[in-house]
C-alpha positions as CSV (number, residue, x, y, z in Angstrom):
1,X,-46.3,2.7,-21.1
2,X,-45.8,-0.5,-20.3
3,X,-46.1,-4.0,-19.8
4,X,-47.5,-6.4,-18.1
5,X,-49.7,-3.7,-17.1
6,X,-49.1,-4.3,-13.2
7,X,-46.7,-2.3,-11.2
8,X,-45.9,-1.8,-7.9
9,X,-46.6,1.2,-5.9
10,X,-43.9,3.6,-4.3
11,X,-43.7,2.8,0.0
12,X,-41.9,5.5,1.5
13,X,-38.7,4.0,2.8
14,X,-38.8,0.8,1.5
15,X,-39.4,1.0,-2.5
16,X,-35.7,1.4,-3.6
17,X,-33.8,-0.6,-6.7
18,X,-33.6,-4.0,-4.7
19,X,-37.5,-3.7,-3.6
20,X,-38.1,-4.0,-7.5
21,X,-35.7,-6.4,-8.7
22,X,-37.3,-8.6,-6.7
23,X,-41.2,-8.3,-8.4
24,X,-39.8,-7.5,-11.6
25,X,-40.9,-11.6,-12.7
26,X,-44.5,-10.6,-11.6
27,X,-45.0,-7.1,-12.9
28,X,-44.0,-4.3,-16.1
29,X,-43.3,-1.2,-13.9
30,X,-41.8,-0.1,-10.3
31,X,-42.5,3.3,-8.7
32,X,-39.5,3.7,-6.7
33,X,-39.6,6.1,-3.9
34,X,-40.9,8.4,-2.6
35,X,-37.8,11.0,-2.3
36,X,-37.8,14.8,-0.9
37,X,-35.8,16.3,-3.1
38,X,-35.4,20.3,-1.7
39,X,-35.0,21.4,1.6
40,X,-38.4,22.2,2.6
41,X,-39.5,18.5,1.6
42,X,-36.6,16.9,3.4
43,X,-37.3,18.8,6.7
44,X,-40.7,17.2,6.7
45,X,-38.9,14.1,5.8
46,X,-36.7,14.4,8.8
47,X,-39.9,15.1,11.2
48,X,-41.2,11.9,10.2
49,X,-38.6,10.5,11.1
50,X,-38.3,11.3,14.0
51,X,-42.1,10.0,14.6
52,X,-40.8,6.2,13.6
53,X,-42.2,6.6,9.9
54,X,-39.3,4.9,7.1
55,X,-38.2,7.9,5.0
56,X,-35.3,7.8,2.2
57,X,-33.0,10.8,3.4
58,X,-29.5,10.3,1.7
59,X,-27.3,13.1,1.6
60,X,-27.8,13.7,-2.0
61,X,-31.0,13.2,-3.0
62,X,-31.0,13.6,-7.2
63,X,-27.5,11.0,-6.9
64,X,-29.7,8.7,-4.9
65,X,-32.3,9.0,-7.8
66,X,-29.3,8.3,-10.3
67,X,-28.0,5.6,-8.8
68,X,-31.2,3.2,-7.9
69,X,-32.4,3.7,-11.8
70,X,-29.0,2.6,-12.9
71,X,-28.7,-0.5,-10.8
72,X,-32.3,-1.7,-12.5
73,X,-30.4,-0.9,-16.1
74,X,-30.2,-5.1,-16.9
75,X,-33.8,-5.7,-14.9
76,X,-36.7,-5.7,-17.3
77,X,-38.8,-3.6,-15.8
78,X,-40.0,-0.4,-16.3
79,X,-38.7,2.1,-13.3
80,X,-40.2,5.3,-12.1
81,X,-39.0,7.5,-8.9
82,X,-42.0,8.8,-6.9
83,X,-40.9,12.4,-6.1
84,X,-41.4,15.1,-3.0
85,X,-40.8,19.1,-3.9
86,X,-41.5,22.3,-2.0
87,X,-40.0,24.0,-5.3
88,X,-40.2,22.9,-9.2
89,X,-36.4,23.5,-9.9
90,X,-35.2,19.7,-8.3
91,X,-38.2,18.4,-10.1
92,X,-36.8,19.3,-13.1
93,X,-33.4,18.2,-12.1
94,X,-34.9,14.5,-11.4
95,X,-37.0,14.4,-14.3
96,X,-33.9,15.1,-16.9
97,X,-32.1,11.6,-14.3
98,X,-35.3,10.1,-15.5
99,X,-35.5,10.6,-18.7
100,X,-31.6,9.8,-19.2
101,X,-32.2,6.3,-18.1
102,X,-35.5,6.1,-19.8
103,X,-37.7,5.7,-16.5
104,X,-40.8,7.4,-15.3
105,X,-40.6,10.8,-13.4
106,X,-43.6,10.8,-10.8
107,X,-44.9,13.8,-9.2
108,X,-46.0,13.2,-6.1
109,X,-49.3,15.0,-5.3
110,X,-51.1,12.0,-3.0
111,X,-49.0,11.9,0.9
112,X,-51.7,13.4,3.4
113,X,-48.8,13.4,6.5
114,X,-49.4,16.7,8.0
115,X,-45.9,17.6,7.8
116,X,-45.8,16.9,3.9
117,X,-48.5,19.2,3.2
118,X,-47.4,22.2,5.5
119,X,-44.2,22.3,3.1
120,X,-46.4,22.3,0.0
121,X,-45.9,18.7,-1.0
122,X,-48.5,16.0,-1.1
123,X,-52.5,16.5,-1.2
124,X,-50.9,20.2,-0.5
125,X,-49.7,20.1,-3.7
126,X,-53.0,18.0,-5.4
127,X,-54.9,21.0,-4.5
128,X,-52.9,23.8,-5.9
129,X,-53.8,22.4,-9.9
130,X,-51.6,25.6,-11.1
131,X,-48.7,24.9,-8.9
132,X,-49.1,21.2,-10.1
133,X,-49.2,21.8,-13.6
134,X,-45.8,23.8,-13.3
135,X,-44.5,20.4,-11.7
136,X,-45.7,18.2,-14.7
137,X,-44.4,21.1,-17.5
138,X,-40.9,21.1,-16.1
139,X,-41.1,17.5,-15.8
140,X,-42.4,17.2,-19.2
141,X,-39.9,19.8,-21.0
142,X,-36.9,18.1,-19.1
143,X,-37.6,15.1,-21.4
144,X,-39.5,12.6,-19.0
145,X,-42.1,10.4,-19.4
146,X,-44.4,11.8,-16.2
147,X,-46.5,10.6,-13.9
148,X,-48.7,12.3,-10.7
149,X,-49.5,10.2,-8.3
150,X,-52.7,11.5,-7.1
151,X,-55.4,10.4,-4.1
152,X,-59.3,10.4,-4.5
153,X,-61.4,11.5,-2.0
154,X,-59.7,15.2,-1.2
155,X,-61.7,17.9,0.0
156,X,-62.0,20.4,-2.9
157,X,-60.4,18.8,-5.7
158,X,-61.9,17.6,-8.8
159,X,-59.7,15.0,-9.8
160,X,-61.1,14.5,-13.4
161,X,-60.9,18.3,-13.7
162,X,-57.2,18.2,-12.4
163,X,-56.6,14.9,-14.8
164,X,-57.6,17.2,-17.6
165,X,-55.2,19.8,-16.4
166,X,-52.4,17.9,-16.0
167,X,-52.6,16.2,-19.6
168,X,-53.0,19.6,-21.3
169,X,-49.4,20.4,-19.3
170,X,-48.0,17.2,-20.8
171,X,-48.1,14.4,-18.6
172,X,-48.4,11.3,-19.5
173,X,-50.2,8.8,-17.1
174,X,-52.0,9.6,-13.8
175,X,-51.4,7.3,-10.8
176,X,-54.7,7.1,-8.8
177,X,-55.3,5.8,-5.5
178,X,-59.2,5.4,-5.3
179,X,-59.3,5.3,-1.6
180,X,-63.5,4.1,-0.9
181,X,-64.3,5.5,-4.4
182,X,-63.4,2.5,-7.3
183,X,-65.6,4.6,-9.5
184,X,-63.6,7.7,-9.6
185,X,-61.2,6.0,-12.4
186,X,-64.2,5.9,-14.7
187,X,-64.4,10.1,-14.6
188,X,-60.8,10.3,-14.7
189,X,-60.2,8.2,-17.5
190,X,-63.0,9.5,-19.1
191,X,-61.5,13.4,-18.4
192,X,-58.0,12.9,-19.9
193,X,-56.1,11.2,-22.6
194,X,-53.8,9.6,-20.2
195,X,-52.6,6.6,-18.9
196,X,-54.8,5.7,-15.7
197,X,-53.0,3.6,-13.2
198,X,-55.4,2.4,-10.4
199,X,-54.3,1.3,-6.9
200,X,-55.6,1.0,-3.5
201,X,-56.9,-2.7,-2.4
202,X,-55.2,-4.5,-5.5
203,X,-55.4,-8.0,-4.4
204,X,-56.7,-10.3,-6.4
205,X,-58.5,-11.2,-9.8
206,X,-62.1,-9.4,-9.0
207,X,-60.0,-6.0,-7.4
208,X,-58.5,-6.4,-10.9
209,X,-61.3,-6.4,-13.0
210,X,-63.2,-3.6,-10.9
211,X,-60.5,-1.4,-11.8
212,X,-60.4,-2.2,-15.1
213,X,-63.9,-3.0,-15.7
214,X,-63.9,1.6,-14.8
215,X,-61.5,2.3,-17.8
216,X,-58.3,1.7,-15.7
217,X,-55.2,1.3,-18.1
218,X,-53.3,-0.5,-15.1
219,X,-53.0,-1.4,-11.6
220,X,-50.8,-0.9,-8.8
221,X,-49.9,-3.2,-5.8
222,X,-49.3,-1.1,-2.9
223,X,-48.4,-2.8,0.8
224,X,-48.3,-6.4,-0.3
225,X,-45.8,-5.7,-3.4
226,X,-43.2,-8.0,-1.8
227,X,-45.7,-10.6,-1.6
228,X,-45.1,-13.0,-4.2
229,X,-48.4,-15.2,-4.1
230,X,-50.1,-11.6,-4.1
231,X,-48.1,-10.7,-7.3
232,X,-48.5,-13.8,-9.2
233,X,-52.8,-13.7,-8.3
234,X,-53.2,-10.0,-9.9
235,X,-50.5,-10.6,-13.0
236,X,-52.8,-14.0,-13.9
237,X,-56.0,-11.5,-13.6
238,X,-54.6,-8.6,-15.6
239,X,-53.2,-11.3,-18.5
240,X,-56.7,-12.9,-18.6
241,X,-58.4,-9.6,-18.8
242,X,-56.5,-8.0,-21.8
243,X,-55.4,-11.5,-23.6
244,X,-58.7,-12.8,-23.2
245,X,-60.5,-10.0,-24.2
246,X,-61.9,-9.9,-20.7
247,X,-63.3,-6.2,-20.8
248,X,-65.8,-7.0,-23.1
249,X,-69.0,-5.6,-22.3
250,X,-67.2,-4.9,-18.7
251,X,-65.5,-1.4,-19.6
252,X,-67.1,1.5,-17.5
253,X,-69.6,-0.6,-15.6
254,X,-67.3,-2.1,-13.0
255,X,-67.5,-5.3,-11.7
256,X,-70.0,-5.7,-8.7
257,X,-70.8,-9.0,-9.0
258,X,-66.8,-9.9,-8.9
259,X,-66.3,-8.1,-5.8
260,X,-69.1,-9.7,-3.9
261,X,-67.7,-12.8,-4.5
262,X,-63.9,-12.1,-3.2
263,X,-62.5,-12.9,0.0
264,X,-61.0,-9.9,1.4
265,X,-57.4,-10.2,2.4
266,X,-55.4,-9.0,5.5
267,X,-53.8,-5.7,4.3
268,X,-49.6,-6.2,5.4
């Protein structure tokens, strides 16, 4: 899907074309966004807003899309645009952007903001697997390569269950942030032909090699993407582990002894 096999994770407000220009040296892929796309979305867009939280709200939300995926057209990177929707129709609608300019459509199904999920979008959205699947086969039949961006750790969901799902409704990769539970990327990747992207706590060589070490395909920086030094630490780990042949023996059994031995870092 692509390569290196580090991205950086969508920030709400902040992840737009310039954010990923910037890491595109350090990493294969950049999940742009997130955007609310319909009205229901935006209105919970605007109420966090209005609580000091950075929210993308242009006036035309699919020509926003548009136009940050075309000003990465000459940056090698892979780009993807996180997404928001009360209603499948402007899913579609961003997914056929996507697949025009050959990036990643993302389905976001992860934000926990109260005001998200009371308009359907979010964890809302995570644990409503038939409404979800509608989102990925739109996505899907518009032409994109799709992605859901998905949380561990929600009260009743079964995420390798709703992996399973989602790849029979034709997505392509599932964007996972473990929260306190690393291990859950071993079940997922274990439910679902798909492309698992791990993320929460990416830091350094032995986050790395946890995640991968559970069947992760990738890994996602999240808050410290436009940290440099952060960027270069996890790139080196990721091109030792799959150039050196660094999984071997390691795949599915994590890597305990790797995180005892890190130094936790400040979160940004």
């Amino acid at each position: 899907m692509f390569g290196p096999r580090v991205a950086i994770a969508s920030l709400s407000g902040r992840s737009d074309a310039a954010w990923a220009e910037a890491a595109a040296e350090h990493v294969g892929a950049a999940f742009l966004g997130g955007i609310a796309l319909d009205e229901r979305s935006r209105r919970a867009a605007r109420e966090l807003v209005a609580r000091d939280r950075e929210e993308f709200l242009p006036d035309d939300p699919l020509a926003f899309v548009d136009a940050e995926l075309r000003a990465l057209d000459d940056v090698p990177i892979r780009a993807a645009f996180n997404v928001r929707s009360a209603t499948v129709e402007p899913v579609r609608e961003a997914a056929e952007i996507c697949a025009d300019r050959d990036a990643v459509l993302e389905i976001n199904a992860h934000c926990r903001q109260d005001e998200l999920c009371a308009a359907g979008c979010g964890e809302a959205l995570l644990a409503d697997a038939d409404r979800l699947c509608e989102y990925v086969a739109a996505a899907s039949g518009a032409g994109a390569t799709v992605s859901v961006k998905a949380r561990a750790e929600v009260d009743g969901v079964d995420l390798p269950e709703t992996a399973r799902r989602i790849d029979a409704a034709g997505a392509d990769a599932i964007h996972v942030d473990a929260m306190d539970s690393e291990s859950t990327i071993s079940d997922v990747a274990a439910a679902a032909d798909l492309f698992v992207i791990a993320n929460n706590e990416v830091r350094d060589r032995a986050s790395v090699r946890e995640y991968l070490g559970y069947g992760a395909d990738a890994v996602s920086v999240g808050r410290p993407s436009d940290e440099s030094a952060v960027l270069r630490r996890v790139r080196r780990a990721v091109d030792e582990w799959f150039e050196g042949g660094g999984d071997a023996g390691e795949r599915g059994a994590g890597t305990a002894a790797d995180a005892s031995a890190s130094t936790p870092e400040p979160q940004s």
